[in-house]
C-alpha positions as YAML, in Angstrom:
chain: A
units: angstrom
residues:
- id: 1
  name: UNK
  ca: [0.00, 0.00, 0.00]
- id: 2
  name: UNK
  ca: [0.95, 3.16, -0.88]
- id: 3
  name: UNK
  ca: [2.57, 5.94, 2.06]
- id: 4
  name: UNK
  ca: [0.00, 8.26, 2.73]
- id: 5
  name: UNK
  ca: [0.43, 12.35, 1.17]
- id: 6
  name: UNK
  ca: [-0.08, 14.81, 4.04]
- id: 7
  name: UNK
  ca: [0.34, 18.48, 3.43]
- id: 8
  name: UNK
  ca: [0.14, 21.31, 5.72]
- id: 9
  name: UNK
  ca: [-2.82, 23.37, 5.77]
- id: 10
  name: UNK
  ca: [-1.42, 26.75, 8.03]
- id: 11
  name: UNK
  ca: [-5.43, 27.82, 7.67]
- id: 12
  name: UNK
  ca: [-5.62, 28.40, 4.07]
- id: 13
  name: UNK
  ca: [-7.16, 25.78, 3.05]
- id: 14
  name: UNK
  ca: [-7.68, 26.30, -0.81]
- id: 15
  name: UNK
  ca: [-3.49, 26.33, -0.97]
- id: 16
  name: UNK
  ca: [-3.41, 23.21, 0.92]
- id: 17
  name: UNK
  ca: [-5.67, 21.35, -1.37]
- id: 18
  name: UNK
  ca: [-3.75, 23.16, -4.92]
- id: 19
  name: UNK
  ca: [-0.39, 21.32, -3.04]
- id: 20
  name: UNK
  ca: [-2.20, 17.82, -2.57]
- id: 21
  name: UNK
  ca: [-3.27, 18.06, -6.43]
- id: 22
  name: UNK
  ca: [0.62, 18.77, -6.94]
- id: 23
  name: UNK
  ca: [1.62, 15.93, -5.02]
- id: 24
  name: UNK
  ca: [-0.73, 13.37, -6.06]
- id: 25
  name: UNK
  ca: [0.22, 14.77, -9.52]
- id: 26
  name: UNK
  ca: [3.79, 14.15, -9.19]
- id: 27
  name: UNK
  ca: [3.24, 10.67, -7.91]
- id: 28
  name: UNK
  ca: [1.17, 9.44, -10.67]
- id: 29
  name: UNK
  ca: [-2.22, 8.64, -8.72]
- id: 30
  name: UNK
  ca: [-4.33, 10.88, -11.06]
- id: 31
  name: UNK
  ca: [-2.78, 8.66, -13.75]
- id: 32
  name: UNK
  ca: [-3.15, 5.69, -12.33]
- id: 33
  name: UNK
  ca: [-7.17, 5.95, -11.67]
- id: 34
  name: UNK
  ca: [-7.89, 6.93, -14.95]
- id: 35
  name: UNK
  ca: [-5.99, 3.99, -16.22]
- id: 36
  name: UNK
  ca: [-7.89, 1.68, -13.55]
- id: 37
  name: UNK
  ca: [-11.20, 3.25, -14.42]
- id: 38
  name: UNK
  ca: [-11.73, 0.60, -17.00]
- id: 39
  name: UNK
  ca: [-10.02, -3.19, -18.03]
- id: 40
  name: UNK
  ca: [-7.48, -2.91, -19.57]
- id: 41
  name: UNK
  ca: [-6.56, -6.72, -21.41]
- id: 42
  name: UNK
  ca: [-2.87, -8.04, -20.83]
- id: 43
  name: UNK
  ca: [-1.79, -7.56, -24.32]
- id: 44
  name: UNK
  ca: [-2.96, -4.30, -24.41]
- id: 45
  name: UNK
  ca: [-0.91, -3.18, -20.97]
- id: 46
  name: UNK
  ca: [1.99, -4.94, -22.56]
- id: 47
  name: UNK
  ca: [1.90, -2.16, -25.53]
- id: 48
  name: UNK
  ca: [1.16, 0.45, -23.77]
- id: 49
  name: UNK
  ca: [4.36, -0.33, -21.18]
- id: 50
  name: UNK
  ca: [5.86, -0.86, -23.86]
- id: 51
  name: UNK
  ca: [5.74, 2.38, -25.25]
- id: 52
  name: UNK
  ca: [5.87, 4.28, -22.26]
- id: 53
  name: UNK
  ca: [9.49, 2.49, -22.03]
- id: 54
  name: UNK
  ca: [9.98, 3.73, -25.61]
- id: 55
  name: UNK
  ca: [9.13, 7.44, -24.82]
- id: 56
  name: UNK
  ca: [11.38, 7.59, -21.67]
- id: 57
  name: UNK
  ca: [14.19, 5.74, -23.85]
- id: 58
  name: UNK
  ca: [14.13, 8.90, -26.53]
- id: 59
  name: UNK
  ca: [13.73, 11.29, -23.43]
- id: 60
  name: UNK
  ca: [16.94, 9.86, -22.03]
- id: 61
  name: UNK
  ca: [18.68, 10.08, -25.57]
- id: 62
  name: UNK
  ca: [17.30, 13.91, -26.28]
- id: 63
  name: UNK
  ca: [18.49, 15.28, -23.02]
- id: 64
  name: UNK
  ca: [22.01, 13.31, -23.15]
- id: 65
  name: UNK
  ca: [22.34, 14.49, -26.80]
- id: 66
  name: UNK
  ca: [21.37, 18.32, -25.42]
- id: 67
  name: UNK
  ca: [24.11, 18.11, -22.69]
- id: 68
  name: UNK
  ca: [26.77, 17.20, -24.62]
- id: 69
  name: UNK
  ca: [26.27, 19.60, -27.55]
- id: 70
  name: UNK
  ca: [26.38, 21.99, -24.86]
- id: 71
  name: UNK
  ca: [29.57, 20.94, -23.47]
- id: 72
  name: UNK
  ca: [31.23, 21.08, -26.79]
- id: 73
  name: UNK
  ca: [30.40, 24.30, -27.56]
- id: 74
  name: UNK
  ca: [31.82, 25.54, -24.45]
- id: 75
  name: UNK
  ca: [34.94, 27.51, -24.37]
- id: 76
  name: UNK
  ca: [37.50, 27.56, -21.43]
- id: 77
  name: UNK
  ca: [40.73, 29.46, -21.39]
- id: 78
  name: UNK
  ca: [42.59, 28.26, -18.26]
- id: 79
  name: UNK
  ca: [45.53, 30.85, -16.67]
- id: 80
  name: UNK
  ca: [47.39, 30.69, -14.70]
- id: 81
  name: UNK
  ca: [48.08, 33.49, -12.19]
- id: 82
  name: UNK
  ca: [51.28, 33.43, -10.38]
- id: 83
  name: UNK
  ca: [52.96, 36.03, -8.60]
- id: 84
  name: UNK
  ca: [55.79, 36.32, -10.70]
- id: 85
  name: UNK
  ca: [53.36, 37.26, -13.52]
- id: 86
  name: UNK
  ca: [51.80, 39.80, -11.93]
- id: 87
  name: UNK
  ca: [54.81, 41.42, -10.79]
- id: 88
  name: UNK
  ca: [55.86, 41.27, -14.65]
- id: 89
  name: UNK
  ca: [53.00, 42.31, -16.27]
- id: 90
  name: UNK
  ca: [53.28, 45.68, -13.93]
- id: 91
  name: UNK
  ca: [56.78, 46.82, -15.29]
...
C-alpha cells in the first residue's frame, strides 16, 4: 500500500488542497485511476508499457544528446596566475 500524502494546511485551506493536487500529480495517482477506471486486457498493458518504455528511452537520448552539444560548444581558457606574472605584467 501506498505511504499516505499529508500536506500542511497553516489555515488556508484552498493552498493546501492546490499542493495535494501537486503531489498526487507528481506521484502518478491521477494517472493511475484513470488507467484503472476501465479493463485494460494483458496484451494491451503490454503495448502500452511498452511504449511508455519507448518514450522515456528517446527522453533519455534527447536530453544526453542536449548536454553534450552543450559541453562542446563551451569555451574555457585556463591561466594561470602566479605572482611572478603579476609582478611582470606591472613593469
Amino acid at each position: 500500500m501506498p505511504s499516505p500524502i499529508e500536506v500542511d494546511v497553516n489555515g488556508d485551506i484552498e493552498k493546501a488542497f492546490k499542493n495535494l493536487k501537486k503531489k498526487m500529480a507528481f506521484e502518478g495517482i491521477f494517472k493511475e485511476l484513470k488507467r484503472r477506471r476501465y479493463y485494460e486486457k494483458p496484451s494491451e498493458e503490454k503495448k502500452r508499457k511498452k511504449e511508455e518504455a519507448e518514450r522515456r528511452r528517446i527522453k533519455k537520448i534527447r536530453r544526453f544528446a542536449a548536454q553534450s552539444k552543450g559541453r562542446r560548444f563551451v569555451n574555457v581558457k585556463v591561466v594561470a596566475k602566479d605572482s611572478r606574472d603579476r609582478d611582470d605584467d606591472r613593469g
